[in-house]
C-alpha positions as CSV (number, residue, x, y, z in Angstrom):
1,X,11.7,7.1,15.8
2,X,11.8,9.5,18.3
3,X,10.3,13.0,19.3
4,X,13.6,14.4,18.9
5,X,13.3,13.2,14.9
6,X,13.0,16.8,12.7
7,X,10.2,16.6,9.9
8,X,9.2,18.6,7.6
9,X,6.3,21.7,8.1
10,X,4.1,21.7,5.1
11,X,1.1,24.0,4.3
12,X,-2.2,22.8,2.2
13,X,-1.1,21.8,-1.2
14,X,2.1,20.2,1.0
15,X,5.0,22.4,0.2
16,X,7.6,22.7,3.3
17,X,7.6,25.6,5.1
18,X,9.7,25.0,7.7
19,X,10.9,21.8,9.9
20,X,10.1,20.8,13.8
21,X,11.3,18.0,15.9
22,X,8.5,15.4,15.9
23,X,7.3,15.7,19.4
24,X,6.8,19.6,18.9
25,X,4.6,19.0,15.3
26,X,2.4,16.4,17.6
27,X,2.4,18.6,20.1
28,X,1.5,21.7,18.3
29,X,-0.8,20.4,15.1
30,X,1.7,21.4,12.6
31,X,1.0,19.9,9.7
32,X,3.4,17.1,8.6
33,X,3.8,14.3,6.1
34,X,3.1,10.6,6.5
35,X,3.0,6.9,4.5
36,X,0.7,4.4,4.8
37,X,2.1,1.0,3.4
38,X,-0.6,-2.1,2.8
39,X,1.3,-4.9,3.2
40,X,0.5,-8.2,1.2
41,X,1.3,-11.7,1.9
42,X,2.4,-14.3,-1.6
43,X,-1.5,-15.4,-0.9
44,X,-2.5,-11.6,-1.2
45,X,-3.2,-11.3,2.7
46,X,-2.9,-8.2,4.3
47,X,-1.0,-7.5,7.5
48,X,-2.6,-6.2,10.2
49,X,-1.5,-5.4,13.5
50,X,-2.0,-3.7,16.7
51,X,0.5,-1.0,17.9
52,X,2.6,-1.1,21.3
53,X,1.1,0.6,24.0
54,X,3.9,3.1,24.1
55,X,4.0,4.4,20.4
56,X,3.6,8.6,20.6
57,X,0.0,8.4,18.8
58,X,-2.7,6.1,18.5
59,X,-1.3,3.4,21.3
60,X,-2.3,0.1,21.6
61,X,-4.3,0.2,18.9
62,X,-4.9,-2.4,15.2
63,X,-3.5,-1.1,11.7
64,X,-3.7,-2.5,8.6
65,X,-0.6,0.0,7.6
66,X,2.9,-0.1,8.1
67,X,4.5,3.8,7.5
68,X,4.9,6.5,9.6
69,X,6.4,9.9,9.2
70,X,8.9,11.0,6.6
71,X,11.5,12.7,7.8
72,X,13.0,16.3,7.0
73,X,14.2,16.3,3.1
74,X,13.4,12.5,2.6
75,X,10.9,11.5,-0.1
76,X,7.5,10.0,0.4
77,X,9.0,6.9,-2.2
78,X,12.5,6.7,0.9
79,X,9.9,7.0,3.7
80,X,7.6,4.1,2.6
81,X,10.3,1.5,1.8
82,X,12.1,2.6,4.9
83,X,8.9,2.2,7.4
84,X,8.1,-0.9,5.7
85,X,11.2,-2.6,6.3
86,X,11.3,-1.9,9.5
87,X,7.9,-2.2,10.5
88,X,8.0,-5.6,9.2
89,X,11.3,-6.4,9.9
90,X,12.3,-7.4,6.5
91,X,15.0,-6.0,4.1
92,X,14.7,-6.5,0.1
93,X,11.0,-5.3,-0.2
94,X,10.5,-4.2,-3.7
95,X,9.7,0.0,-4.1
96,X,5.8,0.2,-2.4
97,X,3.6,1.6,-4.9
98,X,2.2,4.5,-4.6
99,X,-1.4,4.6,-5.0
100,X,-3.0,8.1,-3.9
101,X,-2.1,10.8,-1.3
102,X,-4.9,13.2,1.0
103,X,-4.9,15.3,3.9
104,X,-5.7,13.7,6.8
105,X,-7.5,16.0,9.5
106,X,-8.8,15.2,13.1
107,X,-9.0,17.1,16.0
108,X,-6.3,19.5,15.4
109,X,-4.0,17.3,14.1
110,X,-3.0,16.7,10.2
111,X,-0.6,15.5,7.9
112,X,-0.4,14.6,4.3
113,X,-1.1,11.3,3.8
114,X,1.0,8.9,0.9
115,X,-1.1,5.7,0.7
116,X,1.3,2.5,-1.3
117,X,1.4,-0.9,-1.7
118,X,3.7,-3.6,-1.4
119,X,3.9,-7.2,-1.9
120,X,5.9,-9.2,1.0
121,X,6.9,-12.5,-0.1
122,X,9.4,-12.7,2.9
123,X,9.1,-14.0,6.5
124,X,8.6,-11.3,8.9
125,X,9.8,-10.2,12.1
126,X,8.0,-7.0,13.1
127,X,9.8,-4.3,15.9
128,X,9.1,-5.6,18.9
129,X,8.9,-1.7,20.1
130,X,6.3,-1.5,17.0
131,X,4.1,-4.6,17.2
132,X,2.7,-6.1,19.9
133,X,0.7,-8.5,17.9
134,X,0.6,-8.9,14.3
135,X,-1.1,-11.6,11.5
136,X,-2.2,-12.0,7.3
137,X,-5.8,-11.8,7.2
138,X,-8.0,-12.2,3.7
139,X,-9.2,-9.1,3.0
140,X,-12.8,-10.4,3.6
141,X,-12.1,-11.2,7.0
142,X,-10.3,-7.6,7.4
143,X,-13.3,-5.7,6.2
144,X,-15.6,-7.8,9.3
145,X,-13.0,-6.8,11.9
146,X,-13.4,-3.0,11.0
147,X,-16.3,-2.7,13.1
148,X,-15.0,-5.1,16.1
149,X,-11.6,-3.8,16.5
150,X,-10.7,0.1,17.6
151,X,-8.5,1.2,14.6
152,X,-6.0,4.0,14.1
153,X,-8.2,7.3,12.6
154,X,-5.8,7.5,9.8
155,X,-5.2,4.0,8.8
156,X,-8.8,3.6,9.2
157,X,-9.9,6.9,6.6
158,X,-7.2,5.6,4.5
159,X,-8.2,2.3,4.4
160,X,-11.8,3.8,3.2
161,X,-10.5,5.8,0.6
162,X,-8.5,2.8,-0.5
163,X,-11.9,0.8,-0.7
164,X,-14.1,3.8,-2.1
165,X,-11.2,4.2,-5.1
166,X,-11.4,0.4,-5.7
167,X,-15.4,0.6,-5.8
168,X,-15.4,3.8,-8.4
């Protein structure tokens, strides 16, 4: 996706407000929507992967999302199926499920957050221009990475709320 892609402008309880070429929202904070996508493997695995060093945010480094921004007038259900099909390079995902949404906030940058899930029984074959590396890992072994590999802020604080829901 490019800059040039419009999104959506939404205030706090993420009604639109008005729309702005992607580049411009980055550029200037304005607060935007976004899906997060956990990706499972037939074994239950999740897929994690570290981002190309030329995406717009958070370069060159791990996820263990697919998703990215929805775009103007598409739904957070559209946006998650689309960035998970192409992210893993797969078509014929069942509908993610959609497990919780927040506002994600960090230095002067947010976005509403969709969090799913989805079960990928297929063989992928991630965007080259998306994925520089990319692997299944049990979600035990994920959890020790979290403090050895430099994560993406928002997979990262949705991957905790993801684990503080499961806990409660």
């Amino acid at each position: 996706m490019s800059a040039d892609e419009i999104l959506d402008i939404v205030d706090e309880q993420d009604r639109v407000v008005g729309t702005a070429p992607r580049g411009v929202a980055y550029a200037e904070g304005l607060r935007h929507r976004c899906v997060f996508v956990l990706a499972r493997d037939a074994d239950g695995r999740v897929f994690v992967h570290r981002r190309t060093p030329t995406k717009l945010v958070f370069p060159s480094l791990y996820d263990m999302f697919v998703g990215g921004v929805v775009g103007a007038g598409e739904s957070y259900d559209t946006a998650a199926l689309r960035e998970a099909e192409e992210e893993l390079g797969v078509f014929g995902l069942p509908q993610p499920v959609p497990l919780f949404k927040f506002l994600y906030e960090r230095d002067g940058q947010s976005w509403w957050s969709a969090v799913y899930e989805v079960r990928c029984e297929l063989p992928v074959s991630p965007q080259a221009e998306e994925v520089d590396w990319h692997t299944f890992l049990p979600e035990a072994e994920l959890r020790e990475r979290l403090g050895e590999w430099e994560w993406v802020p928002d997979g990262l604080a949705a991957y905790e709320r993801l684990l503080a829901r499961r806990a409660g």
